[in-house]
N, C-alpha and C positions, 0 to 999 in steps of 0.2 A: 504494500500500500504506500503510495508518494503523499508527500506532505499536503497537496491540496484536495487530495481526497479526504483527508483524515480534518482538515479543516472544514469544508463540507458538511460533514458529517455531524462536525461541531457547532456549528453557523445553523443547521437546520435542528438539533435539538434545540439550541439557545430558543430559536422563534418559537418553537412549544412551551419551553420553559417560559419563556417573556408572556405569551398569551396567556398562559395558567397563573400566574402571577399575577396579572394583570384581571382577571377574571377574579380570582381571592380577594382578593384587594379592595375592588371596587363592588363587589358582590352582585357584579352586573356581566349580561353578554349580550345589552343592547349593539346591532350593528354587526354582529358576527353571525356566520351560516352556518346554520348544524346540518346543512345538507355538502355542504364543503366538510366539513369535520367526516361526518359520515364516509365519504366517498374518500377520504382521506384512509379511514380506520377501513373500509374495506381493500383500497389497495394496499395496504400492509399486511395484511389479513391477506391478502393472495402471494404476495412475493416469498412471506415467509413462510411458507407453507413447508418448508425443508428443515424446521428447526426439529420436525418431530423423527425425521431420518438423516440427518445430515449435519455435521459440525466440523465448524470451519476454524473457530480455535472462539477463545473466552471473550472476545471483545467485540467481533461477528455474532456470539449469541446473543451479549448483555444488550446490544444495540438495537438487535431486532424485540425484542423482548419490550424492550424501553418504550422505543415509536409503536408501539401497539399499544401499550401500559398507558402513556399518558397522553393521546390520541383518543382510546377510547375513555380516556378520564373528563378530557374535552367536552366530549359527545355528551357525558352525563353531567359535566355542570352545563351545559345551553340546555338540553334538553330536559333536564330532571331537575336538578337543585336551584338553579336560578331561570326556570321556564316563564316565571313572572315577568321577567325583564326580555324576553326570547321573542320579537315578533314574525311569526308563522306567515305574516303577509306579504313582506319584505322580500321574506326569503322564499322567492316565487320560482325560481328556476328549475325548468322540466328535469330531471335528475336522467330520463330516458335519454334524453338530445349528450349527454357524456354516456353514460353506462352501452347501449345499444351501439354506436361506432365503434366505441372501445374492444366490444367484445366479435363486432364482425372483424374487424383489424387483427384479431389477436387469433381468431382461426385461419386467416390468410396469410396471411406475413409474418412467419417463425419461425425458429430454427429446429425444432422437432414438434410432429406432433405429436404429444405427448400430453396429457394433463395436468401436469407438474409445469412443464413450457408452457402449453396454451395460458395457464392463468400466472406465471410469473408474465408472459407478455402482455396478459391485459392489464395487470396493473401500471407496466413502463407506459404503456396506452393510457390508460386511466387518471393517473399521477399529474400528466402532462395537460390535461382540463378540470380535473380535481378543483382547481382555484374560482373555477367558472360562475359557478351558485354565489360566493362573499361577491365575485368581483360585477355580477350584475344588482348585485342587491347594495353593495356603494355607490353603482352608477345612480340606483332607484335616488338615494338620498341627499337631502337638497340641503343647501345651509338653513333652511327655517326649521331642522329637526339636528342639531349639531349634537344632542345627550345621544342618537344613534351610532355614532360612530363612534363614541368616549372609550371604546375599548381596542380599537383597530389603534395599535399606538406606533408613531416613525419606528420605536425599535426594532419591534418586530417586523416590519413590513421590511425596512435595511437587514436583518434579518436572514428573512427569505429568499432577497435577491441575493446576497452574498454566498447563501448554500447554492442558486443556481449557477452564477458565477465562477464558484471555482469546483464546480462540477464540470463547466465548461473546459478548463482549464488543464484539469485532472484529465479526459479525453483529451484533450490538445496533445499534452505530457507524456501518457500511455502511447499515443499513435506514433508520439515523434522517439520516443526511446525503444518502443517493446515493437511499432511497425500493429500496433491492435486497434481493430478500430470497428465498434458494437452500430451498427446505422441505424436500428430500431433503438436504442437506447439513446444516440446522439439526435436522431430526428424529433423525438418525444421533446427529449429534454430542449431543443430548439425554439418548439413550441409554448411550454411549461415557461421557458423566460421570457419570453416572448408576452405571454397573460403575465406574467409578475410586474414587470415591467410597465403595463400598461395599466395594472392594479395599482403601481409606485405611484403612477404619473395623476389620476385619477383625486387620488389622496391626497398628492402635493394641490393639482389644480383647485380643488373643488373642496377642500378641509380645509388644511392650513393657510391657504389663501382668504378664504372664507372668512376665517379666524381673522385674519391678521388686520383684514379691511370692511370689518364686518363693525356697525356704528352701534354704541350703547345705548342702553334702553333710558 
């Protein structure tokens, strides 16, 4: 493993961490999508599917183990413990329009058919619009409802782009040293920065901007 993988790594637990934190905190998950969390805890849910036959050494378990662990912890503070604050209207986006491409993709284009491959490829497939559901339910919201967004916070969002970043970087690294180069995993992940990036841009324009030139009552 090269160093920008293993920061990756680290950069995308932080953004769990920062958002569960941040959910604690505030005892709120106005503005965040429990259909992104969801679709999140199912693509982990299918990638590690290998941890029940397969070990790769202690830091590849605790890892997979983790982003399941407090993913679906996620899930249950929007969904269960702070559902009061959770609005169900917001977060409108068809969950079919991700799951259904993802899963024709992931019978078509693999590298073995297998059931073990088919569904670690639908989650590289999956993973990569996962963001889809939060990032049209920020688009939904306007500066006249700003307590919506109170838990979408820069950290995390800088975050997120950084794990896909030097994911990017990591495939750059591996192709130019090792000659390896994954185009289901590279193309996903294109994509995946691609929605982060415009999730960033989103936030910047339309939040903190908002904020910043937004006149007192």
């Amino acid at each position: 493993m090269n160093i920008f993988r293993l920061l990756a790594d680290m950069a995308h637990l932080l953004a769990i961490c920062l958002l569960i934190l941040k959910i604690v905190k505030s005892k709120s998950v106005a503005g965040l999508s429990l259909k992104s969390q969801l679709l999140f805890l199912l693509t982990y849910s299918c990638r590690y599917l290998d941890l029940f036959w397969r070990f790769i050494s202690v830091y590849n378990t605790v890892m997979k183990v983790t982003f399941i662990a407090l993913t679906g912890w996620t899930c249950y503070l929007i969904g269960r413990k702070h559902k009061a604050t959770y609005d169900r209207e917001l977060d409108y986006f068809p969950v079919l329009m991700a799951l259904v491409p993802s899963a024709v993709l992931a019978l078509i284009f693999n590298y073995e058919f297998s059931l073990s491959e088919i569904l670690w490829t639908f989650s590289i497939y999956l993973e990569s619009v996962a963001i889809l559901p939060q990032l049209f339910q920020l688009q939904r919201i306007t500066s006249s409802t700003p307590e919506a967004i109170a838990t979408i916070t820069p950290h995390y969002l800088c975050a997120l782009g950084a794990y896909r970043a030097l994911y990017l970087v990591n495939w750059l690294v591996r192709y130019m040293s090792e000659g390896y180069w994954d185009p289901i995993a590279t193309c996903a992940g294109l994509i995946q920065t691609v929605l982060y990036a415009d999730f960033f841009y989103i936030y910047v324009t339309r939040v903190l901007k908002g904020k910043r030139f937004a006149l007192p009552n």
